[in-house]
HTML snippet that shows the backbone in 3Dmol.js (N, CA, C, O; Angstrom):
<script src="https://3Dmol.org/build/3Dmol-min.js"></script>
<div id="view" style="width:600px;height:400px;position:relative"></div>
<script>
const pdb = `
ATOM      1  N   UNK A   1    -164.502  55.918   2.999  1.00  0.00           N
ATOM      2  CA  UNK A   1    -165.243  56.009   1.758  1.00  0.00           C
ATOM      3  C   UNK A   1    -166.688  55.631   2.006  1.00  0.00           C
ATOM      4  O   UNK A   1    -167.101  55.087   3.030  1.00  0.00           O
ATOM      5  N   UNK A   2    -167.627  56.086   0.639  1.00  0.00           N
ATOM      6  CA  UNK A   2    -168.576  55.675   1.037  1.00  0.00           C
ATOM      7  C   UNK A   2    -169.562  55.403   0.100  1.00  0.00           C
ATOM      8  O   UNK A   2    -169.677  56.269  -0.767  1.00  0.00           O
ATOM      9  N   UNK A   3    -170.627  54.040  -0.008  1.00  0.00           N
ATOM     10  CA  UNK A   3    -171.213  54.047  -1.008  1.00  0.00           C
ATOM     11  C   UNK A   3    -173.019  54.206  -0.826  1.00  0.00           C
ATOM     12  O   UNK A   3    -173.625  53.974   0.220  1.00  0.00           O
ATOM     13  N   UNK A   4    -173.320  54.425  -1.458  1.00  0.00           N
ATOM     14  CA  UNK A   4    -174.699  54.120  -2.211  1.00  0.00           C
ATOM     15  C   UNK A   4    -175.480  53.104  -2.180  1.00  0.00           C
ATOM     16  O   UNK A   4    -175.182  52.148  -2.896  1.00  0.00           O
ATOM     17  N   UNK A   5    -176.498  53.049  -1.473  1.00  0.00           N
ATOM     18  CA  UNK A   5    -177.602  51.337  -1.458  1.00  0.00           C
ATOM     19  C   UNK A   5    -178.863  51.777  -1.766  1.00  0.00           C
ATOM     20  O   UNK A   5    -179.226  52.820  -1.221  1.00  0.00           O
ATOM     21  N   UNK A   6    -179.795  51.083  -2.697  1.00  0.00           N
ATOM     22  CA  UNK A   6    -180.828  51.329  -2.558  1.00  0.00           C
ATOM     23  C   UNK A   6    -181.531  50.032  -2.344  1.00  0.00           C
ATOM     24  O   UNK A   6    -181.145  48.988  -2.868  1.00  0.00           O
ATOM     25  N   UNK A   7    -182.793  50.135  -1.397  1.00  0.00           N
ATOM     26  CA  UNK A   7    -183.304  48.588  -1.332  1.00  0.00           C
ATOM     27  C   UNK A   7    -184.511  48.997  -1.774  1.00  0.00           C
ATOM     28  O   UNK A   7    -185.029  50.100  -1.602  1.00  0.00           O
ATOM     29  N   UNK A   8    -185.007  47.906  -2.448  1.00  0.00           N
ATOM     30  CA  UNK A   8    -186.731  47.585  -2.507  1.00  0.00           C
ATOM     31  C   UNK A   8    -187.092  47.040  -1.926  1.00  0.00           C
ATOM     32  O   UNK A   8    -186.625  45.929  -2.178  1.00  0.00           O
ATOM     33  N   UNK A   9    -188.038  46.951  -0.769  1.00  0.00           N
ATOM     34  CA  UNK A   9    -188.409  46.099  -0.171  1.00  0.00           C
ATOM     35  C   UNK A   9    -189.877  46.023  -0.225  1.00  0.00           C
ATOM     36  O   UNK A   9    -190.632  46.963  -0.472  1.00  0.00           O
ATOM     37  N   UNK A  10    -190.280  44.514   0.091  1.00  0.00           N
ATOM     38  CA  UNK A  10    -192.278  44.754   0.190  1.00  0.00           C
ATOM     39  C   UNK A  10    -192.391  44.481   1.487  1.00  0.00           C
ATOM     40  O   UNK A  10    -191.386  44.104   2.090  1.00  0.00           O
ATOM     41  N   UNK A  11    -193.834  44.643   2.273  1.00  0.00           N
ATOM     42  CA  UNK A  11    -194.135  44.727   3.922  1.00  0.00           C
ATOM     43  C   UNK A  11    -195.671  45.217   3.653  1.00  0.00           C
ATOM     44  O   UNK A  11    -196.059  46.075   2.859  1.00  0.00           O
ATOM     45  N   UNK A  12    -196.229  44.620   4.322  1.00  0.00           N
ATOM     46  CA  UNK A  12    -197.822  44.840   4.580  1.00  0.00           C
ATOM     47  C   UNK A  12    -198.392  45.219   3.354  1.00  0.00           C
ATOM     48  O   UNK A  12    -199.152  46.169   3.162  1.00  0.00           O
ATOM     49  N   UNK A  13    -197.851  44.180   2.314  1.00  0.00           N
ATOM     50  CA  UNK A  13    -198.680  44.814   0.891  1.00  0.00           C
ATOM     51  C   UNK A  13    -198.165  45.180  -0.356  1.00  0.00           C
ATOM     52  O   UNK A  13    -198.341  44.894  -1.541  1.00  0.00           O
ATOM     53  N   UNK A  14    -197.406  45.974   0.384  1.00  0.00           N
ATOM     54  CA  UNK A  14    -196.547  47.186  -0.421  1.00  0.00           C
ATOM     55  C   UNK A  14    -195.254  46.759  -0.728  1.00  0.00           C
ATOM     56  O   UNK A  14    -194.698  45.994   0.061  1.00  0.00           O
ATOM     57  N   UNK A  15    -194.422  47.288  -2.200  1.00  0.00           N
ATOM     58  CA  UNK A  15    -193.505  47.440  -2.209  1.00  0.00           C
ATOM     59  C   UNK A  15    -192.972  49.261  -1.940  1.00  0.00           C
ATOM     60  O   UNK A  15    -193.595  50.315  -2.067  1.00  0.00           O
ATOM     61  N   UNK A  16    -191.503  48.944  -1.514  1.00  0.00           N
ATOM     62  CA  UNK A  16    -191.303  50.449  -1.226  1.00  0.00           C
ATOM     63  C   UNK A  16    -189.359  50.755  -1.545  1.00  0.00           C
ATOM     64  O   UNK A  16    -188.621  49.798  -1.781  1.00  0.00           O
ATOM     65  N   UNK A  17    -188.948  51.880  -1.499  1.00  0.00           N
ATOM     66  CA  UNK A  17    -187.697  51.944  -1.930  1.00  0.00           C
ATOM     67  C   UNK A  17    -187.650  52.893  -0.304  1.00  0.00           C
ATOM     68  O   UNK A  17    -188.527  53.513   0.296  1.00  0.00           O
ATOM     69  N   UNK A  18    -186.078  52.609   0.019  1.00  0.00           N
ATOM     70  CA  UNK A  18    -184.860  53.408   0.966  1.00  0.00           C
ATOM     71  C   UNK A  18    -183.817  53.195   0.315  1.00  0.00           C
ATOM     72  O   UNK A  18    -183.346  52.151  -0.136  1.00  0.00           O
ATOM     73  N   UNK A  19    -183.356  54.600   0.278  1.00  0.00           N
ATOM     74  CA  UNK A  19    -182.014  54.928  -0.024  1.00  0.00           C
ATOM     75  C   UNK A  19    -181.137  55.333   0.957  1.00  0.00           C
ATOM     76  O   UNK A  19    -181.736  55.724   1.960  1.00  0.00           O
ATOM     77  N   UNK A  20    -179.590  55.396   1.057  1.00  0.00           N
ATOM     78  CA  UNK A  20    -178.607  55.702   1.330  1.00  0.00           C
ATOM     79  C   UNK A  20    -177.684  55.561   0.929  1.00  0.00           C
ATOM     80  O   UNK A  20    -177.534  54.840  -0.057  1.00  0.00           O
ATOM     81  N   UNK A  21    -176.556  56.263   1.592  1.00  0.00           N
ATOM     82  CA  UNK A  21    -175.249  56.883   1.527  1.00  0.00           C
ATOM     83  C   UNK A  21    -174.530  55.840   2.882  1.00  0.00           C
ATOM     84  O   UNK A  21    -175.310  55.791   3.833  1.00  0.00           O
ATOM     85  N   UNK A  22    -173.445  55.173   3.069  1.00  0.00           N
ATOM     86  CA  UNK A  22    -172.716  54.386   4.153  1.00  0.00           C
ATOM     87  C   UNK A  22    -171.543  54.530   4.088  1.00  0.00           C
ATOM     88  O   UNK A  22    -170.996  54.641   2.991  1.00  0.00           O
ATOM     89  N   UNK A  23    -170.680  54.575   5.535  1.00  0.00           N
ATOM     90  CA  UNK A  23    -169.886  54.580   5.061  1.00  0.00           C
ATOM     91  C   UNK A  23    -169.050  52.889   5.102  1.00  0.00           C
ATOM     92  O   UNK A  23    -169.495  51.876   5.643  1.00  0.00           O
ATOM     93  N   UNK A  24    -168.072  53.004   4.532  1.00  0.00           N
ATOM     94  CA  UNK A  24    -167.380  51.218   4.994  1.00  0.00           C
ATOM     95  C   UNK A  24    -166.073  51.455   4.402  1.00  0.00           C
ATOM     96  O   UNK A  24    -165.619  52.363   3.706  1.00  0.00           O
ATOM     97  N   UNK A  25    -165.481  50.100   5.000  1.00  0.00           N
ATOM     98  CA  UNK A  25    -163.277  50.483   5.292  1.00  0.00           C
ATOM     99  C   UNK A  25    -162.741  50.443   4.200  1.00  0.00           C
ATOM    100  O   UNK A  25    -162.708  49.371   3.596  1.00  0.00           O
ATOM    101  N   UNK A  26    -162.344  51.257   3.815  1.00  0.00           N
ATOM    102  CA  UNK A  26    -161.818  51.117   1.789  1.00  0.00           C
ATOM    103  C   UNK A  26    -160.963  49.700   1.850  1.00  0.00           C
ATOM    104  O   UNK A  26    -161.332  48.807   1.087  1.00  0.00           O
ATOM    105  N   UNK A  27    -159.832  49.453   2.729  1.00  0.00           N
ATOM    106  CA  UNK A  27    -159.502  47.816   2.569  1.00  0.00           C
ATOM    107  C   UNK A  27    -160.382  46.779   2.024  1.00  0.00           C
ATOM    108  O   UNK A  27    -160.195  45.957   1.127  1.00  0.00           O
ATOM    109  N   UNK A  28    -161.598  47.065   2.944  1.00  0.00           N
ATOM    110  CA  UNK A  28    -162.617  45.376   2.933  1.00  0.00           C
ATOM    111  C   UNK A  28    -163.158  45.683   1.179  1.00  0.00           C
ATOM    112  O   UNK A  28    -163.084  44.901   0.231  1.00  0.00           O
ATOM    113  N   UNK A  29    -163.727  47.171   1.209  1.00  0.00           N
ATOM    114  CA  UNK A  29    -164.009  47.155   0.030  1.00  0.00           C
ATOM    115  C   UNK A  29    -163.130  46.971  -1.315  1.00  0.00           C
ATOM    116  O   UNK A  29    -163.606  46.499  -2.348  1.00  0.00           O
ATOM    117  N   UNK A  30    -161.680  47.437  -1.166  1.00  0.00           N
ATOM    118  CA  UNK A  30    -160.479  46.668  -2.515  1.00  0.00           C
ATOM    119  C   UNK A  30    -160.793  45.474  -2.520  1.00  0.00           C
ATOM    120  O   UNK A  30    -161.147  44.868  -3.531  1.00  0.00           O
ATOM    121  N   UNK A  31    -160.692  44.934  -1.247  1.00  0.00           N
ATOM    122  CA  UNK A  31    -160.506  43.087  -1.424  1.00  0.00           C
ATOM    123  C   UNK A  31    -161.902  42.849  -2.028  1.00  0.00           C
ATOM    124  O   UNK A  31    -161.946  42.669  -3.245  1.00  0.00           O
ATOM    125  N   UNK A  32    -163.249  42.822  -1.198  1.00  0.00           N
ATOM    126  CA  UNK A  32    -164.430  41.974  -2.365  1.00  0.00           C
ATOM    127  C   UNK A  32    -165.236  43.493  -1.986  1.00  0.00           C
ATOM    128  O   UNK A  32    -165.597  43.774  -0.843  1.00  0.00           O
ATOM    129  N   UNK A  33    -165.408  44.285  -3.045  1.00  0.00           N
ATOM    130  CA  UNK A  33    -166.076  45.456  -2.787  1.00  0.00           C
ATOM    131  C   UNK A  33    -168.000  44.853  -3.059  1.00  0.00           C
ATOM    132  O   UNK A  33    -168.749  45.717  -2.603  1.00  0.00           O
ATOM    133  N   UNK A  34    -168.546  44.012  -3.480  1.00  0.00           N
ATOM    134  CA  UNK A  34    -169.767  43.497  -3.561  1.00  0.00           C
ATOM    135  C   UNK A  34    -170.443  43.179  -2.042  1.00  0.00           C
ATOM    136  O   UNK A  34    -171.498  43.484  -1.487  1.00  0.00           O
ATOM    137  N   UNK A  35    -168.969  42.218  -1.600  1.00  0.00           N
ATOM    138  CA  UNK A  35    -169.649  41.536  -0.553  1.00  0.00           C
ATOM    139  C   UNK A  35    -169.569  42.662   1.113  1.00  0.00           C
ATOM    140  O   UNK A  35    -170.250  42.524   2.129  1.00  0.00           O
ATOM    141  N   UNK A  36    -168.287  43.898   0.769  1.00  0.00           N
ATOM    142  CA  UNK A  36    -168.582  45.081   1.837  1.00  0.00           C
ATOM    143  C   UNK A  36    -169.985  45.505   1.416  1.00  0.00           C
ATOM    144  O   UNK A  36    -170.904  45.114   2.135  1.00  0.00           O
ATOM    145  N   UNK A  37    -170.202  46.059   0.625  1.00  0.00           N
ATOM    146  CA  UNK A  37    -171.674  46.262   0.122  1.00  0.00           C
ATOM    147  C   UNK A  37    -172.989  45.363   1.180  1.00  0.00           C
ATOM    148  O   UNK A  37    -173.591  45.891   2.115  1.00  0.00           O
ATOM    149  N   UNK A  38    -173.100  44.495   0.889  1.00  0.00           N
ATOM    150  CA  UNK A  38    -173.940  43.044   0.905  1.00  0.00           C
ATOM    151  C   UNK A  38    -173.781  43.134   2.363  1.00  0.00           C
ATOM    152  O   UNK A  38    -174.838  42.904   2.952  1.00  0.00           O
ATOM    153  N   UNK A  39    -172.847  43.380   3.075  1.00  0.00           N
ATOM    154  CA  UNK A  39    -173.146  43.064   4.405  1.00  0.00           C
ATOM    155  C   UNK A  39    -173.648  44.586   4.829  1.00  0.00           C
ATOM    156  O   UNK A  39    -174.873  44.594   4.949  1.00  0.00           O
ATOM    157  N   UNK A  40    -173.084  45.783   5.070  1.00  0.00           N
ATOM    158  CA  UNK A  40    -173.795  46.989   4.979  1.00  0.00           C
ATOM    159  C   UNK A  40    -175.186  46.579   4.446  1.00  0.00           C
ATOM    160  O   UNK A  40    -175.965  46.937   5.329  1.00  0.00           O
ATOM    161  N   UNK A  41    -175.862  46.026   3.478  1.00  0.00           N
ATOM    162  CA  UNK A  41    -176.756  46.430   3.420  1.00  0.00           C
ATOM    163  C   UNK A  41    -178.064  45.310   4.034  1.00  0.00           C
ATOM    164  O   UNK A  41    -179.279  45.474   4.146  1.00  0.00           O
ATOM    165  N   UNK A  42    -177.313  44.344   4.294  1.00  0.00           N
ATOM    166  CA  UNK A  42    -178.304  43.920   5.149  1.00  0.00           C
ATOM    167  C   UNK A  42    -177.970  43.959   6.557  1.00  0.00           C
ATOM    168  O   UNK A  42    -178.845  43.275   7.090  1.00  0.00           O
ATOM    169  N   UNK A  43    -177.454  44.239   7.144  1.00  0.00           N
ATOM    170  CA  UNK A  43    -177.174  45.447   8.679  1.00  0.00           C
ATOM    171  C   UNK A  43    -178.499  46.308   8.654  1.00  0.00           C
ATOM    172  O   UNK A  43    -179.390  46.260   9.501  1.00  0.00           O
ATOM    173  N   UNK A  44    -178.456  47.297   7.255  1.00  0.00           N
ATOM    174  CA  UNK A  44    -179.414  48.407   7.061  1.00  0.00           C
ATOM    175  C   UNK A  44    -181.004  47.479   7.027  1.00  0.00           C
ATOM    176  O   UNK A  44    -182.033  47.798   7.624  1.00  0.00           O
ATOM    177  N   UNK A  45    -180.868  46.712   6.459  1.00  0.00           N
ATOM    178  CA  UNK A  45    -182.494  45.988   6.106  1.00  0.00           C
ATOM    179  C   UNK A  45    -182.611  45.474   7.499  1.00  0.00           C
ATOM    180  O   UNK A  45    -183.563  46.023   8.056  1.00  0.00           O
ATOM    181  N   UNK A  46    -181.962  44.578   8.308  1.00  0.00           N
ATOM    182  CA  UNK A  46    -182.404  44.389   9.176  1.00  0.00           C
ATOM    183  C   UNK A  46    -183.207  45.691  10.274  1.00  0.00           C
ATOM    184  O   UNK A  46    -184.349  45.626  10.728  1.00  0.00           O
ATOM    185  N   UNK A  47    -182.327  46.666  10.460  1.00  0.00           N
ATOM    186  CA  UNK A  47    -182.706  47.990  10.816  1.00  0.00           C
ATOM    187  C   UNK A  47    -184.271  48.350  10.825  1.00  0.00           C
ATOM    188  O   UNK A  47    -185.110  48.576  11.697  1.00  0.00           O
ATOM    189  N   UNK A  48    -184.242  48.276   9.058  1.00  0.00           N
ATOM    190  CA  UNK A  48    -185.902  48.613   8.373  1.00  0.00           C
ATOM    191  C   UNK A  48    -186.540  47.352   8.735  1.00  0.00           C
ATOM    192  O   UNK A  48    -187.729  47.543   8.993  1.00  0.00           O
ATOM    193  N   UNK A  49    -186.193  46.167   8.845  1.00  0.00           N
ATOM    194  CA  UNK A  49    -187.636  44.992   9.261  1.00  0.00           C
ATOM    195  C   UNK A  49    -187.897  45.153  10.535  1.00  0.00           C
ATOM    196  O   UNK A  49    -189.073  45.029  10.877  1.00  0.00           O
ATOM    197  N   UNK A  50    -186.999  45.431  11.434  1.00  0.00           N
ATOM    198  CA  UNK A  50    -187.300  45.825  12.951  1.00  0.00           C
ATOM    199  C   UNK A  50    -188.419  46.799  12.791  1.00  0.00           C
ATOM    200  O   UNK A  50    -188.776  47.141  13.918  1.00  0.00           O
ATOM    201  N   UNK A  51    -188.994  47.281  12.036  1.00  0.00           N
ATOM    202  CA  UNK A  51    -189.509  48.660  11.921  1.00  0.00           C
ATOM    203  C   UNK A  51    -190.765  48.111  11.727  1.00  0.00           C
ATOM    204  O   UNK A  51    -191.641  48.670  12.387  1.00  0.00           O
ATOM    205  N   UNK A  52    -191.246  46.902  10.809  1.00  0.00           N
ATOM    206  CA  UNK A  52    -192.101  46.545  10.229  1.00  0.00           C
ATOM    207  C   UNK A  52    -192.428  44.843  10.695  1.00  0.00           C
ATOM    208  O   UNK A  52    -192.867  43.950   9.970  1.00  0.00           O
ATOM    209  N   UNK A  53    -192.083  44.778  12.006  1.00  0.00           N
ATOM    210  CA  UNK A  53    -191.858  43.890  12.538  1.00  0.00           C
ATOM    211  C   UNK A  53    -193.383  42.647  12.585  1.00  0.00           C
ATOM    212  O   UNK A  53    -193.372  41.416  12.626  1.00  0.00           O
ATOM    213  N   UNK A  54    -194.083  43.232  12.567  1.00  0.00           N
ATOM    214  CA  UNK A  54    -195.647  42.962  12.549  1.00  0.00           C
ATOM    215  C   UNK A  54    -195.875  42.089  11.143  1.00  0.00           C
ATOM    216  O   UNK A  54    -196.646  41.133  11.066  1.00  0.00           O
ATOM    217  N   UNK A  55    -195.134  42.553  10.149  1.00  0.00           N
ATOM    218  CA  UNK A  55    -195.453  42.179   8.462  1.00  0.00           C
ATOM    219  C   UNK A  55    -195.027  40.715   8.777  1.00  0.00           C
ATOM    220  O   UNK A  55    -194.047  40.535   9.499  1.00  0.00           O
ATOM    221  N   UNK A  56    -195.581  39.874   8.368  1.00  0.00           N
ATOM    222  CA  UNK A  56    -195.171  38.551   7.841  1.00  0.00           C
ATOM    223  C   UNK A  56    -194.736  38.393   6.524  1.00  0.00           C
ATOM    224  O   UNK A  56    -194.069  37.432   6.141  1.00  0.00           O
ATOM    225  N   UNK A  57    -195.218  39.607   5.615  1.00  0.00           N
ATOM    226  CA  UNK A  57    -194.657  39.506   4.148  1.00  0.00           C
ATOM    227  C   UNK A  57    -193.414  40.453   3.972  1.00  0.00           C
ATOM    228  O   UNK A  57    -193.073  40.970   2.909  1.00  0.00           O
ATOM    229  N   UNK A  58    -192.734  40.608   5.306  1.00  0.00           N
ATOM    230  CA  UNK A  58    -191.726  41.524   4.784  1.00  0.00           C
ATOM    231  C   UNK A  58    -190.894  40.530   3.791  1.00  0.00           C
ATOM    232  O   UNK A  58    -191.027  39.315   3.943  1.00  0.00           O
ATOM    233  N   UNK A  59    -190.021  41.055   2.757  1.00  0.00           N
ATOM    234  CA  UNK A  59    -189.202  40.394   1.921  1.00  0.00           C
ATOM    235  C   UNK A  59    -188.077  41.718   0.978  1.00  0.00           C
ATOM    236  O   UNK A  59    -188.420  42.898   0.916  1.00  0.00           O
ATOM    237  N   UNK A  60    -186.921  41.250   0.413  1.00  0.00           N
ATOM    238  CA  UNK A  60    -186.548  41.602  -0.133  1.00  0.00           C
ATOM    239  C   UNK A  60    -186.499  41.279  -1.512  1.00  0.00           C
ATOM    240  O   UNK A  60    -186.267  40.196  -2.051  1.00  0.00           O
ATOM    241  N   UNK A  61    -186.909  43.060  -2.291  1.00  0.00           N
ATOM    242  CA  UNK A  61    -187.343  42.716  -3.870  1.00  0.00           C
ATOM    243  C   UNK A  61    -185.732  42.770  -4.339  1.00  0.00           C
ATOM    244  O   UNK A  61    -185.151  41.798  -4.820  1.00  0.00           O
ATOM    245  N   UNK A  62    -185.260  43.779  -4.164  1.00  0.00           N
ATOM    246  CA  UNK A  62    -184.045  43.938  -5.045  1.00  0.00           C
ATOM    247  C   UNK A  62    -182.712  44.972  -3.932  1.00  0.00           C
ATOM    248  O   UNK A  62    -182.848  45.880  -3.112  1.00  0.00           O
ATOM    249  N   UNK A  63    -181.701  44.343  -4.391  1.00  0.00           N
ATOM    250  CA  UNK A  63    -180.736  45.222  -3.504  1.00  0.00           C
ATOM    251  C   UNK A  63    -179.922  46.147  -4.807  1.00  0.00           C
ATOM    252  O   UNK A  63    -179.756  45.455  -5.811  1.00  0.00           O
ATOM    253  N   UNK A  64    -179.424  47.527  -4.919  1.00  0.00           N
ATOM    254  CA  UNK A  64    -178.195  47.844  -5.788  1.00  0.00           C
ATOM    255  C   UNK A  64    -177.259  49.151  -4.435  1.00  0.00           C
ATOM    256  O   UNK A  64    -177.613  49.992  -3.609  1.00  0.00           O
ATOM    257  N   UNK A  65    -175.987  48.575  -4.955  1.00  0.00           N
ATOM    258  CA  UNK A  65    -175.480  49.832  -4.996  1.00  0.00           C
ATOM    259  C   UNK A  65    -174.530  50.771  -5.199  1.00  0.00           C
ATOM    260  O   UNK A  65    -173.457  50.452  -4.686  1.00  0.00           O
ATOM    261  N   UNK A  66    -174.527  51.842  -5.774  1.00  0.00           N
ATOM    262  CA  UNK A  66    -173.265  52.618  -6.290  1.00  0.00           C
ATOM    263  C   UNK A  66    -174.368  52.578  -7.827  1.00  0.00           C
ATOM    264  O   UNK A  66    -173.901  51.979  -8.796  1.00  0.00           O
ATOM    265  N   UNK A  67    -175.453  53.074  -7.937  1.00  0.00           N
ATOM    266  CA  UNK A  67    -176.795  52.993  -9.135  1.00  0.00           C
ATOM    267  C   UNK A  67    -176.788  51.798  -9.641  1.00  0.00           C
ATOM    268  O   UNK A  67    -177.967  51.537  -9.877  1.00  0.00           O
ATOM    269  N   UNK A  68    -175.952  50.686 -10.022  1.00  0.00           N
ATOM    270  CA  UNK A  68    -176.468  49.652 -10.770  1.00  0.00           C
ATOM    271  C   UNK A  68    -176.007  48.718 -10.783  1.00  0.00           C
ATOM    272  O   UNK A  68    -175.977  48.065 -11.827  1.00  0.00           O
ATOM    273  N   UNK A  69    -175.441  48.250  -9.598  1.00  0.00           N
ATOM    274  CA  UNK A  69    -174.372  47.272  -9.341  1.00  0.00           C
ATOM    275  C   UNK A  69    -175.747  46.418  -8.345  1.00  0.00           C
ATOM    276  O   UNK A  69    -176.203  46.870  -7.295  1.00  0.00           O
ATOM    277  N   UNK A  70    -176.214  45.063  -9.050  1.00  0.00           N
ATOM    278  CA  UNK A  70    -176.909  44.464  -8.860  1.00  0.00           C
ATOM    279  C   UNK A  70    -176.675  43.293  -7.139  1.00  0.00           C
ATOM    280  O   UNK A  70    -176.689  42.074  -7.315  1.00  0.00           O
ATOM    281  N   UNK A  71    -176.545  43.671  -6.128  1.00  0.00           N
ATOM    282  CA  UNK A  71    -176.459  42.525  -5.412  1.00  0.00           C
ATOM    283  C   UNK A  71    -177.231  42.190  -4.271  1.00  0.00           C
ATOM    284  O   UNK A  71    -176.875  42.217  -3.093  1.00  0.00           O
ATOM    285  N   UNK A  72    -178.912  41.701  -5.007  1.00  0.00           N
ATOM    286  CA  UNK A  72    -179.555  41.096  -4.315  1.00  0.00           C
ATOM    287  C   UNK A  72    -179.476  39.606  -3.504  1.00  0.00           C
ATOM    288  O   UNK A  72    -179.656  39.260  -2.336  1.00  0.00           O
ATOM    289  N   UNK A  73    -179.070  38.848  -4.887  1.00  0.00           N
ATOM    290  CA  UNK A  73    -178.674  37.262  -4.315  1.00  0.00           C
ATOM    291  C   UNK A  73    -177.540  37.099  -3.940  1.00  0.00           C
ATOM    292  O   UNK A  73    -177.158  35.930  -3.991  1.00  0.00           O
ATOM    293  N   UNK A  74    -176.671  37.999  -3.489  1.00  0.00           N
ATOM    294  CA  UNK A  74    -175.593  37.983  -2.455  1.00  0.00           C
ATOM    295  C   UNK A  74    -175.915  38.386  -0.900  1.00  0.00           C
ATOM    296  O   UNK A  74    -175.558  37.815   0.130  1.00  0.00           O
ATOM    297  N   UNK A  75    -176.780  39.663  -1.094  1.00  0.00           N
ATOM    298  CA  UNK A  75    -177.885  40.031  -0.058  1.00  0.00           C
ATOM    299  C   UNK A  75    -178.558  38.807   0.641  1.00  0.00           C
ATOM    300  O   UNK A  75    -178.169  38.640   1.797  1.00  0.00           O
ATOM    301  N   UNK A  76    -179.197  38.195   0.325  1.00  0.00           N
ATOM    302  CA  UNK A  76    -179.760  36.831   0.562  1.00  0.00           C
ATOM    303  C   UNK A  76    -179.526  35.775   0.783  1.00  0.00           C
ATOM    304  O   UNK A  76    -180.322  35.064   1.395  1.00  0.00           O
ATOM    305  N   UNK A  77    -177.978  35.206   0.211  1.00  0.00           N
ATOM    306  CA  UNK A  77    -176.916  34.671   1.061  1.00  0.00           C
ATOM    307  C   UNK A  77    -176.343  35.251   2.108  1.00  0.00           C
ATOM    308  O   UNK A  77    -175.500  34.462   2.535  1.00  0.00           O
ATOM    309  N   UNK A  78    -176.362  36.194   2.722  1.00  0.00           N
ATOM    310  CA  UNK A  78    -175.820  36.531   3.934  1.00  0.00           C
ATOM    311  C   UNK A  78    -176.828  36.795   5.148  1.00  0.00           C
ATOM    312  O   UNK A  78    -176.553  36.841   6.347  1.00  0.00           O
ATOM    313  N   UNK A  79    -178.107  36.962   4.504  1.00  0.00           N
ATOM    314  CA  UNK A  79    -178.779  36.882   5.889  1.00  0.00           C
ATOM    315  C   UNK A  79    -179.025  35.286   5.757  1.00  0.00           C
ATOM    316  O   UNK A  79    -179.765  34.848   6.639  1.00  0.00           O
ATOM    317  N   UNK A  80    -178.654  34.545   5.033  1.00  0.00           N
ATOM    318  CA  UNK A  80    -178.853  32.844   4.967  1.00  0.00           C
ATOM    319  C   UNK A  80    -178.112  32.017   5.927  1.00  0.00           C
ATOM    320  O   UNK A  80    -178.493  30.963   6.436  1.00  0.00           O
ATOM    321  N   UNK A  81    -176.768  32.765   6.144  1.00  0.00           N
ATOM    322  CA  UNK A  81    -175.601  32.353   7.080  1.00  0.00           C
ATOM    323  C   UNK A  81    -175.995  32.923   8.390  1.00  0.00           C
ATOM    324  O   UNK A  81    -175.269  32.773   9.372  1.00  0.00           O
TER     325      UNK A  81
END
`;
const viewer = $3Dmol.createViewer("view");
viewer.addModel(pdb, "pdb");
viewer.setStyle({}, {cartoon: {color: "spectrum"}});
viewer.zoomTo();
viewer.render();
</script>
């Protein structure tokens, strides 16, 4: 299966949006489908800060996904661990 992420992120200034499509194990997602999410998507952000590696202001504005399923401050606990 597969879901939907969109991130906002800011970097050298700017805020900016990436989207995608992922896929992840329908199991992990029955059991806590937020937190399959949450780790997919900061896998993906890490990806994009490698990119922008130079920014000292990289940060994350907002995480969703599947359109409106809010999980930024879960996002943010996991790159915390």
């Amino acid at each position: 299966m597969s879901i939907n992420i969109k991130v906002y992120l800011h970097a050298k200034g700017t805020n900016f949006l990436q989207s995608g499509s992922f896929p992840v194990t329908t199991s992990d997602y029955k059991k806590d489908p937020d937190l399959t999410a949450a780790v997919v998507a900061y896998k993906w952000i890490q990806q994009i800060k490698s990119n922008f590696a130079a920014s000292k202001d990289f940060h994350i504005v907002q995480v969703i996904y599947n359109d409106d399923i809010d999980i930024t401050e879960l996002v943010r606990k996991v790159i915390q661990k």
